[in-house]
C-alpha positions as CSV (number, residue, x, y, z in Angstrom):
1,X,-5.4,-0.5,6.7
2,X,-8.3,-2.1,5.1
3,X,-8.3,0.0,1.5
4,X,-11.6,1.2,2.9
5,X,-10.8,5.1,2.0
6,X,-9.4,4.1,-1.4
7,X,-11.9,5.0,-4.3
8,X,-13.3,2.2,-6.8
9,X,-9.7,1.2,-9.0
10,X,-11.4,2.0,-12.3
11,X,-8.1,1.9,-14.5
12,X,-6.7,-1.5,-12.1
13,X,-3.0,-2.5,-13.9
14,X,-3.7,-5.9,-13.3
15,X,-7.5,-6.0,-14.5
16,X,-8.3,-8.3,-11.5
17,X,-11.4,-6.3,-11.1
18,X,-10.3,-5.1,-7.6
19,X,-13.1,-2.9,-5.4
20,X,-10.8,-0.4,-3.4
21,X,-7.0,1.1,-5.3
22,X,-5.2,0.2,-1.9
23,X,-6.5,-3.7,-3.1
24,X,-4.8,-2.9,-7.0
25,X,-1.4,-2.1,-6.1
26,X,-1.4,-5.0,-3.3
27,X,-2.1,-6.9,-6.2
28,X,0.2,-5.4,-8.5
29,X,3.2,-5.3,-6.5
30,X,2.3,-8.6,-5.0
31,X,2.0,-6.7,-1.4
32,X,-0.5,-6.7,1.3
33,X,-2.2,-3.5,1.7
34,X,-0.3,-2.9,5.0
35,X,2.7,-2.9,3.0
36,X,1.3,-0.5,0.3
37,X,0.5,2.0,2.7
38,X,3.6,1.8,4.9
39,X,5.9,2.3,1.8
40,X,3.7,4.8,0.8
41,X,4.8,6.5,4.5
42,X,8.6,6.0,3.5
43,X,8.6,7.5,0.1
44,X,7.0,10.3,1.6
45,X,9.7,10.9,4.4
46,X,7.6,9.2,7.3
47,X,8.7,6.3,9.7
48,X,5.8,4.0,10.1
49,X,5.1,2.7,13.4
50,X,3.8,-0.9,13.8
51,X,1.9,-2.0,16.6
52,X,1.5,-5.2,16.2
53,X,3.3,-7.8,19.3
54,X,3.9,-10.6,16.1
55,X,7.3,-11.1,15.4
56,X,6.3,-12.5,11.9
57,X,3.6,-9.9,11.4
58,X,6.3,-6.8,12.4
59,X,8.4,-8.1,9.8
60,X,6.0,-8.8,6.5
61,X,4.7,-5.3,7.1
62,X,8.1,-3.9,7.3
63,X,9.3,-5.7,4.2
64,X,9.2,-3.2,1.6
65,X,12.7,-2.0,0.7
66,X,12.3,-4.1,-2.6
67,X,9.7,-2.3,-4.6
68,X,8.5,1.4,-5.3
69,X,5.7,3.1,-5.7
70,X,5.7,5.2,-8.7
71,X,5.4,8.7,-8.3
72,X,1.4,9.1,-9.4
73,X,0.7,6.4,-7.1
74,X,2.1,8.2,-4.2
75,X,0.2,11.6,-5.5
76,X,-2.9,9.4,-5.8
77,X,-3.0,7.9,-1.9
78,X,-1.7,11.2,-0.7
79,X,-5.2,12.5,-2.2
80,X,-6.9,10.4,-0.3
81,X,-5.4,11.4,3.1
C-alpha cells in the first residue's frame, strides 16, 4: 500500500507536512504504511494476508499488536475504501 488513495493530511498530528494520511499515521505511530493498513484490517475484524516470500518482510508487516488506531482514524481509512 503506497498511501496513494489517502487524501492530502491537512490536520497531520505530527506537522511533518506529509502528502497522503496513510504517510501521517506511519509517521505518527512510527509504522510503515503496510503496517497502518494491516492494523487497520485487524481492528476492523479482518485477517490480512501477506504475500510477500521475505521472512523479515512477513514479520515487520505483521508487527502491529503494540499500537492502535484510534477509533476516527479507522472511520477515516474505512472512508476511503
Amino acid at each position: 500500500m503506497d498511501g496513494s488513495k489517502f487524501k492530502p493530511c491537512a490536520g497531520c498530528p505530527t506537522k511533518a507536512g506529509c502528502k497522503r494520511a496513510g504517510q501521517c499515521l506511519a509517521k505518527k505511530y512510527g509504522r510503515s504504511t503496510p503496517q497502518i493498513f494491516y492494523k487497520f484490517l485487524n481492528q476492523v475484524g479482518i485477517t490480512p494476508l501477506n504475500g510477500t516470500t521475505s521472512k523479515a518482510h512477513m514479520l515487520e508487516d505483521l508487527d502491529i499488536d503494540s499500537f492502535e488506531l484510534t477509533e476516527n482514524e479507522v472511520t477515516s481509512i474505512n472512508k476511503l475504501l
